[in-house]
N, C-alpha and C positions, 0 to 999 in steps of 0.2 A: 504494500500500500504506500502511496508516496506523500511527501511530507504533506501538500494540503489536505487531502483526507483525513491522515492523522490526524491536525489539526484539529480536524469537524469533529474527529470522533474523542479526542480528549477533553470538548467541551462536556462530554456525560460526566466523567470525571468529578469534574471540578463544581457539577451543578449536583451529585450525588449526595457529595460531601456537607453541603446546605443541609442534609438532614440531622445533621449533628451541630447545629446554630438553633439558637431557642427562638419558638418561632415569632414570639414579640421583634426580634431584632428583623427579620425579614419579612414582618408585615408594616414596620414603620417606614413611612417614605425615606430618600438615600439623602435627600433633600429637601430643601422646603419650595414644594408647586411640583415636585418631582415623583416616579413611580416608588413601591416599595421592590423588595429584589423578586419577593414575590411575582407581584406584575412585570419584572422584566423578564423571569425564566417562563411565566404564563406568555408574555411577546414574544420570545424566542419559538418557543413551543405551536404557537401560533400559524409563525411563519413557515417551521419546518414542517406543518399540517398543511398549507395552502401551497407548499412547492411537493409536497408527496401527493397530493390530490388535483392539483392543478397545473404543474406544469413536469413533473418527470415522465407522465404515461405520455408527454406529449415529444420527449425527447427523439427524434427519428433525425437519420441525414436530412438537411435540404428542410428540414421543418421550420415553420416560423411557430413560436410561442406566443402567447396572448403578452401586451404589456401587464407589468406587475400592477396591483390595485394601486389607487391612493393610499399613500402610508399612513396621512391622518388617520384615514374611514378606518383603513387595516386595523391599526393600531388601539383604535378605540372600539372594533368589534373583538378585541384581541381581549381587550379589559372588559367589556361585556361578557362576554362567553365565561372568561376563569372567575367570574365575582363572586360564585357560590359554592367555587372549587376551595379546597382547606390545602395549606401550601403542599403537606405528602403526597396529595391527587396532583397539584400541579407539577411536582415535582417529577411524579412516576411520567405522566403522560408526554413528559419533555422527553424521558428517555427512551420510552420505547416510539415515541413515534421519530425520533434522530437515529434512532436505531433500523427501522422500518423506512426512513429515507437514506441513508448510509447505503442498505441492501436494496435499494430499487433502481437509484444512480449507478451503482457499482454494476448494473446490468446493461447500463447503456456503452455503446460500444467506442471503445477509446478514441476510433476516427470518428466520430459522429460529431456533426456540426451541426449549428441550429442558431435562427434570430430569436431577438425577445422582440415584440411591440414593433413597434415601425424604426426600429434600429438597422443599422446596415454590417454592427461587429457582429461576428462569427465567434460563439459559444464552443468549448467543451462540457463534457462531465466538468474538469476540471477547474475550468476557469467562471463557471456559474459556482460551483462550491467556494470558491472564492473570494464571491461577493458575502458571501452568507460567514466566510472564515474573518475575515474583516469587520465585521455586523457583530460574529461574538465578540472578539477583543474588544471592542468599545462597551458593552454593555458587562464582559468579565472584568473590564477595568471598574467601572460603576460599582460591581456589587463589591469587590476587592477594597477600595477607597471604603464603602459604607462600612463594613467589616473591622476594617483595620483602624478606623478614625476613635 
């Protein structure tokens, strides 16, 4: 598996561990007007549900992908959906569905190219995991800073 993979897949890791943080500390915001770590592994978790369900079965050579949602709407259907979820649901449902898109991408074929949206760059597996590898470090920095403050 090559390093951005890894990457995607050491994000389970690192959000697992959260189960041993009291969950007062990860349901208080990281900041103030800002999400709890909760709501950020629920957005996480979110995202990897709407690229497993909506754009990896789309993965084919020469395939154009739909553009990604609005990230506001995204974002706040993201904190709707987890609002009744208790942080160990959220937490469980981040792994197995990273886990469950790890093994869906990992079946698309390493030449396989593809657009997003009305884009004209040329996609891999590898270089759409990319975006989403990028997307965690800012938000593992986030919980890391709340954590450690």
């Amino acid at each position: 598996m090559n390093k951005v993979f890894k990457q995607f897949e050491e994000t389970m890791d690192i959000i697992q561990k959260l189960k041993e943080v009291p969950e007062s500390q990860l349901t208080e915001a990281i900041s103030e007007g800002k999400w709890s770590i909760r709501e950020i592994v629920g957005h996480l978790y979110y995202w990897d549900k709407y690229n497993l369900e909506e754009m990896v079965p789309l993965m084919a050579n020469g395939a154009k992908l739909p553009q990604f949602p609005n990230h506001d709407e995204h974002n706040e259907e993201a904190a709707s959906y987890i609002k009744d979820h208790s942080v160990e649901s959220v937490i469980k449902n981040f792994i197995e569905t990273r886990k469950e898109l790890i093994e869906a991408i990992s079946k698309v074929g390493k030449d396989t190219r593809f657009t997003i949206g009305q884009g004209k760059r040329k996609f891999s597996d590898e270089s759409f995991i990319k975006i989403f590898v990028k997307h965690d470090i800012h938000h593992l920095q986030q919980i890391n800073k709340k954590l450690n403050d």
